[in-house]
C-alpha positions in Angstrom: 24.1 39.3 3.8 23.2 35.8 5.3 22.8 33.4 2.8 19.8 31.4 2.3 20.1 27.9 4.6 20.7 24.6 2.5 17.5 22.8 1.8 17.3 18.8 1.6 14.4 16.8 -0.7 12.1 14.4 2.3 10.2 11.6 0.9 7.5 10.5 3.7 5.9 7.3 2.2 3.7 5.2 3.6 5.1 1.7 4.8 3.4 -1.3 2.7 0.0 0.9 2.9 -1.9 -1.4 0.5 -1.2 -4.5 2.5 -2.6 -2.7 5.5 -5.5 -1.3 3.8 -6.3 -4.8 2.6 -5.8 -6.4 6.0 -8.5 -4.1 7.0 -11.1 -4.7 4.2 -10.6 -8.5 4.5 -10.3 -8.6 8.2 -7.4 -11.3 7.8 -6.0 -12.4 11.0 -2.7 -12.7 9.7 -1.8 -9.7 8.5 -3.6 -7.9 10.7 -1.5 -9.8 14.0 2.0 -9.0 11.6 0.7 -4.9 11.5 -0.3 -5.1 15.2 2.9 -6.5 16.6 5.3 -4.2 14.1 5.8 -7.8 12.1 7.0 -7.6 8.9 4.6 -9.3 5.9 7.2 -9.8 3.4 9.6 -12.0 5.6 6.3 -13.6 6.8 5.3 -14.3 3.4 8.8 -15.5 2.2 8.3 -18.2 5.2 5.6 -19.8 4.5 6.3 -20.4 0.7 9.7 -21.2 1.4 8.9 -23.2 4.6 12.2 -21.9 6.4 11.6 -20.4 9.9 11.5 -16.2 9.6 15.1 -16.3 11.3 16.6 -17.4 8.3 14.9 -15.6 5.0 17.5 -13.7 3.4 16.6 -10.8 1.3 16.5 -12.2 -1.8 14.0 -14.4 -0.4 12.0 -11.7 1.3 12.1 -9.7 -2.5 10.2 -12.5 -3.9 7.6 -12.3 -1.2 7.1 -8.9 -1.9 6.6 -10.1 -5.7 4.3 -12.9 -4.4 1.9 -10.4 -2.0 1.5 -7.3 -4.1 1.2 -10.1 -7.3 -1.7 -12.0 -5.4 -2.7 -9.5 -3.1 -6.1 -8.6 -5.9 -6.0 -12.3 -6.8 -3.9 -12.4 -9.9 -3.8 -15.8 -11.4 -0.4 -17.7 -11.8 0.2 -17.3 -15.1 0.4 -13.7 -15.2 1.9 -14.2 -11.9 5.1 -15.3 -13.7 5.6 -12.2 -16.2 4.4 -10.0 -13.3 7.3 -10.9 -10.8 9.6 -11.0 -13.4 9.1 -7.3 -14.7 8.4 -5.8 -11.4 10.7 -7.4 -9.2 13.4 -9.2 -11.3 12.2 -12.8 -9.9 11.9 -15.7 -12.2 9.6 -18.6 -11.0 8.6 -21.6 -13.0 5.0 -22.1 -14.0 4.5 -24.8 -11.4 6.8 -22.4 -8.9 3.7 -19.8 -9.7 1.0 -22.1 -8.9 3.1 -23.2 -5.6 3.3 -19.7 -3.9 -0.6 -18.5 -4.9 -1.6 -21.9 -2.8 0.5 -21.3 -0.1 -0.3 -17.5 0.3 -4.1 -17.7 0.1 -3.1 -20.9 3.0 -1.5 -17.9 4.9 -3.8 -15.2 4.6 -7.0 -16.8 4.3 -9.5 -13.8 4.8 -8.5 -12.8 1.1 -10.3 -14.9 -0.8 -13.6 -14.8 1.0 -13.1 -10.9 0.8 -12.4 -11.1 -3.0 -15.3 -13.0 -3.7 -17.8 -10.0 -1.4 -16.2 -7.3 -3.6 -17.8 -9.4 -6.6 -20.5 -10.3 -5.4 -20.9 -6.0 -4.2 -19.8 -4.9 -7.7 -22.5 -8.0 -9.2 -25.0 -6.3 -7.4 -24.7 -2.7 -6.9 -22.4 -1.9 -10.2 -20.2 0.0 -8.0 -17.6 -0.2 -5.1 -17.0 1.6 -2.1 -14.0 2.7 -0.2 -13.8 2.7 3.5 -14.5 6.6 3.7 -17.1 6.3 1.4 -15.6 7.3 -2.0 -17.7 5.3 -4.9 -16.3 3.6 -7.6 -18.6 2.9 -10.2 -17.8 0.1 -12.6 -20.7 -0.3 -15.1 -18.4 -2.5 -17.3 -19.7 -5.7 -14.5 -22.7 -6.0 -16.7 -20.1 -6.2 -20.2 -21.3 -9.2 -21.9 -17.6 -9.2 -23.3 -16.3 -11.6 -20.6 -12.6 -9.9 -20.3 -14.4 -6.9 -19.5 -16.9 -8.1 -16.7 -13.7 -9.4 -15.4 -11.4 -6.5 -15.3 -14.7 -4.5 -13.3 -14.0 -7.5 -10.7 -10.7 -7.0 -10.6 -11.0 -3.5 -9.8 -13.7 -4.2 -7.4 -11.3 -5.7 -5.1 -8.5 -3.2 -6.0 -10.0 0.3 -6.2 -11.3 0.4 -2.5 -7.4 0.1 -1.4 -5.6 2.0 -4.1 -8.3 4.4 -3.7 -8.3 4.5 0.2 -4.2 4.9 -0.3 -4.4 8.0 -2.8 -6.8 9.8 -0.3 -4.3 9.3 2.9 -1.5 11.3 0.7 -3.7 13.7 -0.8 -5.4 14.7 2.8 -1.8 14.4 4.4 -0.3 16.7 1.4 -3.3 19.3 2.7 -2.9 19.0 6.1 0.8 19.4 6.1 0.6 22.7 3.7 -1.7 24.1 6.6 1.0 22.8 9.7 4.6 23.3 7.9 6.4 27.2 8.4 5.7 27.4 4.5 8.9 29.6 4.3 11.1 26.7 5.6 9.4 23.5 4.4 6.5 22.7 1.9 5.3 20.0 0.0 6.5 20.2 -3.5 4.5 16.7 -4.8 3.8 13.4 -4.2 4.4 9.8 -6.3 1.9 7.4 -5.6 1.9 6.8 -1.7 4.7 9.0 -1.0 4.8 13.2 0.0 7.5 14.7 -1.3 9.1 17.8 0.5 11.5 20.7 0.2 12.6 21.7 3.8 15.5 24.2 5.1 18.5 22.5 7.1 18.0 24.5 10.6 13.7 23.1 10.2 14.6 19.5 9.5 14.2 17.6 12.7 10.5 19.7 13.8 9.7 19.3 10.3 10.1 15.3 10.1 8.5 15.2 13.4 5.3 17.2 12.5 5.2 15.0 9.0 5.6 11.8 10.7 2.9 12.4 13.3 0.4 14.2 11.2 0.7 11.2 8.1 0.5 8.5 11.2 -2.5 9.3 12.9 -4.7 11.3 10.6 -7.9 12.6 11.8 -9.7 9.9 9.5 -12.6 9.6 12.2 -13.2 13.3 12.5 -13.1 13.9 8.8 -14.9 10.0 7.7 -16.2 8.1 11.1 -13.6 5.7 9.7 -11.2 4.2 12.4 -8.0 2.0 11.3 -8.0 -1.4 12.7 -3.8 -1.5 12.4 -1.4 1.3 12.7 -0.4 3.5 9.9 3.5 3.9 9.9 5.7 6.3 7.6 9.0 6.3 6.6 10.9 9.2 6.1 14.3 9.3 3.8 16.3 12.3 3.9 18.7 13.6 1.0 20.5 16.5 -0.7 20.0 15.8 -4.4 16.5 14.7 -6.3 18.7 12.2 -7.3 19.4 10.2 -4.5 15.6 9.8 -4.0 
């Protein structure tokens, strides 16, 4: 009898999603330019709080700009700035440090803060949030006269459109991919937080990456939304033969 054909665990995830999501909420010139000419963010970042030229950030460097973008990305002060990078990313920074890279990133990408202070003033107003498909967020807490409170409903004023807008691109790519895979060689089996997880048969491997990669890259958000993305949407796929290695 032919026995069954090895079968290999695919991640597809969604390359620094939030950051593009945000670039196009905020309409930041910066990062949007980075996405457009396949740039990379991080090392961009790195530069301009380390003030080296991009040729020479190593990667230790280029970790702490991750820490500094995700960490100030939704406008996180400095303080919690410090336990933030520290628990996330392993980078200790001094207090003053701290206050040093939130200056020089809201100096790089300066549609943030302008966009920050819209989503407050929307969530002020309205008591709710909207995504750029038009999922609602309703945050009834901004009227709180408990001041931490009000303030966490800002917060995720600014941070639910993206997260949210990010959870819907796997979710409609995790049903959209169970309708286009050969189910009996390759399905999804799951996804963690921007990533699709898969189980796919050895001889279906390179049609099945293809057909994942170009269905999670250019979904049919206009079709479906009347939304269309102002950068590209890129995946990366991994590929391995244990859960494990993941």
């Amino acid at each position: 009898a032919r026995g069954r054909a090895k079968r290999y665990f695919v991640e597809a995830d969604f390359s620094q999603i939030e950051l593009r999501i945000a670039s196009m909420l905020s309409n930041d010139t910066t990062l949007i330019r980075a996405f457009k000419s396949g740039g990379d963010p991080h090392a961009e970042t790195a530069a301009a709080v380390t003030g080296k030229p991009l040729a020479q950030i190593t990667k230790e460097e280029r970790k702490m700009a991750k820490a500094v973008n995700f960490g100030f990305l939704y406008g996180m002060g400095a303080k919690k700035f410090r336990i933030y990078a520290d628990e996330k990313y392993g980078v200790k920074v001094t207090d003053d440090e701290a206050r040093e890279y939130r200056n020089k990133f809201f100096r790089q990408y300066r549609g943030l803060l302008p966009w920050h202070d819209r989503q407050r003033r929307l969530v002020r107003n309205l008591h709710h949030v909207r995504s750029p498909i038009g999922r609602i967020r309703h945050l009834p807490a901004i009227t709180s006269n408990d001041d931490f409170l009000a303030g966490q409903a800002e917060r995720e004023a600014i941070n639910a459109p993206v997260q949210g807008f990010a959870s819907d691109l796997t979710v409609l790519s995790m049903v959209i991919l169970h309708q286009r895979l050969d189910q009996r060689r390759g399905k999804v089996i799951g996804n963690v937080h921007d990533a699709v997880l898969f189980e796919i048969s050895e001889d279906y491997l390179d049609e099945a990456t293809k057909i994942i990669k170009e269905t999670m890259e250019h979904l049919p958000l206009k079709r479906f939304f009347g939304f269309e993305p102002t950068v590209p949407i890129e995946v990366d796929i991994s590929v391995k033969s244990h859960w494990g290695e993941q």
